[in-house]
SEZADREN-987058 format. One record per atom (N, C-alpha, C): atom name; residue in three letters; z, y, x. Coordinates in pm, whole numbers. Each point is the difference from the previous one (the first is absolute). Example, Ala and Ser with C-alpha at 12.3 -4.5 7.8 and 13.67 -1.06 7.14 Angstrom:
! residues 2
NODE atom type     pz     py     px
NODE    N  Ala    780   -569   1319
NODE   CA  Ala      0    119    -89
NODE    C  Ala      0    120     90
NODE    N  Ser    -72    105    -35
NODE   CA  Ser      6    119     82
NODE    C  Ser     73    109    -77
***
This chain:
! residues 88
NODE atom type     pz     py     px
NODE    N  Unk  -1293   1607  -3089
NODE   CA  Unk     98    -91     57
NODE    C  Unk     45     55    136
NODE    N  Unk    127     20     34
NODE   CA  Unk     16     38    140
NODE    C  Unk     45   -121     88
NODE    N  Unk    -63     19    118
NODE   CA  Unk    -13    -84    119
NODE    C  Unk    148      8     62
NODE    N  Unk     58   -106     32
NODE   CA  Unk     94    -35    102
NODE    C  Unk    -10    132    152
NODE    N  Unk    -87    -68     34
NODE   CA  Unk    -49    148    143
NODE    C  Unk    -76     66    -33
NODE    N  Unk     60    134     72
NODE   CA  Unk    -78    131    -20
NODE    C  Unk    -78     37    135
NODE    N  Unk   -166     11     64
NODE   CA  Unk     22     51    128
NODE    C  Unk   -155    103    -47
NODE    N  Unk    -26     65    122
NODE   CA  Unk   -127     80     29
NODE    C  Unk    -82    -37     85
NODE    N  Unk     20   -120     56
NODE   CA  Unk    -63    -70     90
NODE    C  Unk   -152    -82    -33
NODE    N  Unk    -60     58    -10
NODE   CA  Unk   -179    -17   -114
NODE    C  Unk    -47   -121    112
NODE    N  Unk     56    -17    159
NODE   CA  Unk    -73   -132     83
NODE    C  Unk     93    -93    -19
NODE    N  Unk    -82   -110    -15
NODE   CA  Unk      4   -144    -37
NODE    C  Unk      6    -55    142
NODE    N  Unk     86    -30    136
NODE   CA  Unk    -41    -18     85
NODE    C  Unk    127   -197    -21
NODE    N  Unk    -79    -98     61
NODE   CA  Unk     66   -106    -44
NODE    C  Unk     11    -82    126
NODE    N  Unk    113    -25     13
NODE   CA  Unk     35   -101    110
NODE    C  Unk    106   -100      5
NODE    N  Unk    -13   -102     68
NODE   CA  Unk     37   -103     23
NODE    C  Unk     69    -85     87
NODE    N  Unk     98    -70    -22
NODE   CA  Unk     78     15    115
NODE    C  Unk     74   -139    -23
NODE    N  Unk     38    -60    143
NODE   CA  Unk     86   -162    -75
NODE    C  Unk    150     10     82
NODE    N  Unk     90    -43    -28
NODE   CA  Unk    153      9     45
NODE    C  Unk     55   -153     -8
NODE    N  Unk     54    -16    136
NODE   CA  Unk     28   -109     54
NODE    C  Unk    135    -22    -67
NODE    N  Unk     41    -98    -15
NODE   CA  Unk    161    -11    -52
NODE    C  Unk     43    -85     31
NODE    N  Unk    141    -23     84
NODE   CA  Unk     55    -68     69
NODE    C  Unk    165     11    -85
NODE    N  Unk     49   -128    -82
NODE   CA  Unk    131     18    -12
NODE    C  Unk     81    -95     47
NODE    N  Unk    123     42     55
NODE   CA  Unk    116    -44     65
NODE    C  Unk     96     32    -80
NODE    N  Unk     74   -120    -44
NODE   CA  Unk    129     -2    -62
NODE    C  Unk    -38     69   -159
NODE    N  Unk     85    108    -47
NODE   CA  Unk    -45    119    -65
NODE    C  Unk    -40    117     37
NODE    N  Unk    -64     -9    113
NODE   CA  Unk   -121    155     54
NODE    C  Unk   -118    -61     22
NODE    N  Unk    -79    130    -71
NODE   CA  Unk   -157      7     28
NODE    C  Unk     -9     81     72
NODE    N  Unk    -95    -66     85
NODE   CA  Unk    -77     70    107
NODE    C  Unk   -122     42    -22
NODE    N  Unk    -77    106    -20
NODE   CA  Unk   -103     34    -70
NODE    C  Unk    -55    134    108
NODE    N  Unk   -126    -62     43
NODE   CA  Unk   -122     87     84
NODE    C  Unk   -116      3    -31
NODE    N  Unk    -33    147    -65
NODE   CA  Unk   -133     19    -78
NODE    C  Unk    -70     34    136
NODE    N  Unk   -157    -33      1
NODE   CA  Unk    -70    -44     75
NODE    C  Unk    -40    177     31
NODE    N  Unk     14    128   -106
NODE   CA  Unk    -43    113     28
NODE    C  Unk    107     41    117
NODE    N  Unk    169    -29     -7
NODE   CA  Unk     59     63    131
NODE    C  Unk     85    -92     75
NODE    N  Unk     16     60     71
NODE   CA  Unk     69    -76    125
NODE    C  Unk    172    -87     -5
NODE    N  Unk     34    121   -129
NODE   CA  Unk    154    -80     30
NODE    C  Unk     60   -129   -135
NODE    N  Unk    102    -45     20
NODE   CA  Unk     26   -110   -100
NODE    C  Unk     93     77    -77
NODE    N  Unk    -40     12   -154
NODE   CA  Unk    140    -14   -102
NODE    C  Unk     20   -138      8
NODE    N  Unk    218     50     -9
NODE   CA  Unk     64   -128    -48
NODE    C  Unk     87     59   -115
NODE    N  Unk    -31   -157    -96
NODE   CA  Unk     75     45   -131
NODE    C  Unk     83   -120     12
NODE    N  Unk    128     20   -109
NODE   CA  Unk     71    -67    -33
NODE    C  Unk    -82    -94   -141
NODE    N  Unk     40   -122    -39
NODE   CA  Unk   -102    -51   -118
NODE    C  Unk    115    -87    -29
NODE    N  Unk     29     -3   -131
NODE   CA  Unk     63    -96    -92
NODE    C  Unk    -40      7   -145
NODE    N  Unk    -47    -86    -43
NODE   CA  Unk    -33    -43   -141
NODE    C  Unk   -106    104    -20
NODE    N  Unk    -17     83   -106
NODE   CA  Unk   -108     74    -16
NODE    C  Unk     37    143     59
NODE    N  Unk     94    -11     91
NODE   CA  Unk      2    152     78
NODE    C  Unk    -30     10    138
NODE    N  Unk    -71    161    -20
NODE   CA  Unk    -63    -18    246
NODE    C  Unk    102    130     24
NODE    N  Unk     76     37     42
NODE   CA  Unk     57    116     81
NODE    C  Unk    -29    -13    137
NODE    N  Unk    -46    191     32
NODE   CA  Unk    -48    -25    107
NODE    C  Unk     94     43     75
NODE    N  Unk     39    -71    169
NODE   CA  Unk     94      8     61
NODE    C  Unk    -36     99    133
NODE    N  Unk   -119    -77     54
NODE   CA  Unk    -15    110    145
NODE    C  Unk   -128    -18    -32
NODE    N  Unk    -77     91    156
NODE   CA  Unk    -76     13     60
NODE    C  Unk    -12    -57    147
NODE    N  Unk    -61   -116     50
NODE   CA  Unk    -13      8    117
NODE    C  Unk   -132     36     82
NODE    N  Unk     21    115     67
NODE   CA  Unk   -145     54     41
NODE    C  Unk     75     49    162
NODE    N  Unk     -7   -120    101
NODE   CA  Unk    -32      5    126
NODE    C  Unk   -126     64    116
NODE    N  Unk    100     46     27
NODE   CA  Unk   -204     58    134
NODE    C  Unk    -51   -115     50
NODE    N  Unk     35    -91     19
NODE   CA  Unk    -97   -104     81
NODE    C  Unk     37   -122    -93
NODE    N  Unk    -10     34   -123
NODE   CA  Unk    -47   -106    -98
NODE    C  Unk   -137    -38     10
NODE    N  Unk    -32   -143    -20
NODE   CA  Unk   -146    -39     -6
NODE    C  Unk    -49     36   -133
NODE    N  Unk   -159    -22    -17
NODE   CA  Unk    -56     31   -160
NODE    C  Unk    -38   -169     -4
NODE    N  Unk     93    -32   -132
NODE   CA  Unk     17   -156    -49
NODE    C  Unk   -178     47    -80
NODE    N  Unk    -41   -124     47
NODE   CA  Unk   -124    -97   -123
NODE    C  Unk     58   -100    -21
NODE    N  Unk    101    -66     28
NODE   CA  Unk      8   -139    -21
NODE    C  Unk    110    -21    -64
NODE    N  Unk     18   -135    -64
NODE   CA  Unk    202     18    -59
NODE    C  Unk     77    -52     89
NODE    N  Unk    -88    -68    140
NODE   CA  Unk    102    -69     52
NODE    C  Unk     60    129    172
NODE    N  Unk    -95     64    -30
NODE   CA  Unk     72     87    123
NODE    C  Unk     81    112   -101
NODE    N  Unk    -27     43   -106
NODE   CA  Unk    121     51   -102
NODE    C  Unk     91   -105     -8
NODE    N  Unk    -12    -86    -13
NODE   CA  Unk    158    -96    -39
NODE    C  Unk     83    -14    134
NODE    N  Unk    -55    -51     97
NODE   CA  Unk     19     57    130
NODE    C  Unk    122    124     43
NODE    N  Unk    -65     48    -18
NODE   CA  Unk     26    180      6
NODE    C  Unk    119     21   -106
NODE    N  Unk    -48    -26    -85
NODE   CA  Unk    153     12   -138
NODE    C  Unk    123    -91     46
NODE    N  Unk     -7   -127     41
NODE   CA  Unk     95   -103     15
NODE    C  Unk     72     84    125
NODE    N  Unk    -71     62     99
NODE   CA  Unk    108     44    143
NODE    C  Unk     41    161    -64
NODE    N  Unk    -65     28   -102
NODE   CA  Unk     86    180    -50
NODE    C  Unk    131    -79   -100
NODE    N  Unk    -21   -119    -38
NODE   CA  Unk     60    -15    -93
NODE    C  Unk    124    -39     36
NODE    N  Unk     20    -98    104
NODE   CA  Unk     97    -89    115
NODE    C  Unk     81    137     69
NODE    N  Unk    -72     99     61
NODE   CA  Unk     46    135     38
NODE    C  Unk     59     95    -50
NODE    N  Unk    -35    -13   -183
NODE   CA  Unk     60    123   -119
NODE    C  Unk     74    -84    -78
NODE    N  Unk     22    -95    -22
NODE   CA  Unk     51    -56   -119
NODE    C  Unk    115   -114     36
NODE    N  Unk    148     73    -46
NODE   CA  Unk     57    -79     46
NODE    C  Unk     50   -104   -150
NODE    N  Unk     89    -95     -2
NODE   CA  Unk     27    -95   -104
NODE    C  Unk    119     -4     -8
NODE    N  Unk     28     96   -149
NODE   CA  Unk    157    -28    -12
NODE    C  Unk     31    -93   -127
NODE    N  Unk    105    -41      3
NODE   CA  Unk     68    -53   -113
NODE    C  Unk    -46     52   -164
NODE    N  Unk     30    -57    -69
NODE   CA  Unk    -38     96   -148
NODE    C  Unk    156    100    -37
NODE    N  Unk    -39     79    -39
NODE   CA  Unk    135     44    -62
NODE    C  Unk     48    -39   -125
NODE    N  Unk    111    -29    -19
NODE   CA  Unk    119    -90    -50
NODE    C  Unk     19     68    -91
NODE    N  Unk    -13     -5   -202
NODE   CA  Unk      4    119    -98
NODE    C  Unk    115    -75    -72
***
C-alpha cells in the first residue's frame, strides 16, 4: 500500500502547541503559542484565505484572548477600512 507521505526522518519527536483565535467581522486572528506573530485569514463559510502577517518588534506574547482581542480590535480599527459592497 503506498503512504500519502514520503520522509527519512526515523525521530518521532512530538509537540504541542495551543493557538488563540480571535475573530472580527470575517478575519481570524490566529497566534500559535510556538511564535510570536499573528496570522490573519479571511473566513467565509467553509473557506480560510490567508491574508497577512502581523509580526511587530514590540508586539507582546498573548496567553490570554483578551489581550489578543485587545490587540486585534486596535490593528483592526487601524487596517481595515469599510466600504460599500460592490453593485453586480
Amino acid at each position: 500500500m503506498s503512504k500519502m507521505i514520503k520522509t527519512t526522518d526515523t525521530e518521532m519527536k512530538i509537540d504541542t502547541s495551543s493557538i488563540l483565535v480571535v475573530e472580527i467581522g470575517d478575519l481570524s486572528f490566529e497566534v500559535d503559542g510556538r511564535f510570536p506573530w499573528i496570522n490573519v485569514y479571511a473566513i467565509g463559510g467553509e473557506h480560510k484565505e490567508f491574508v497577512t502577517e502581523i509580526d511587530e518588534d514590540d508586539m507582546p506574547i498573548f496567553v490570554e484572548h483578551d489581550e489578543l482581542k485587545r490587540f486585534c480590535l486596535n490593528w483592526y480599527f487601524n487596517n481595515v477600512e469599510i466600504v460599500e459592497s460592490s453593485k453586480e
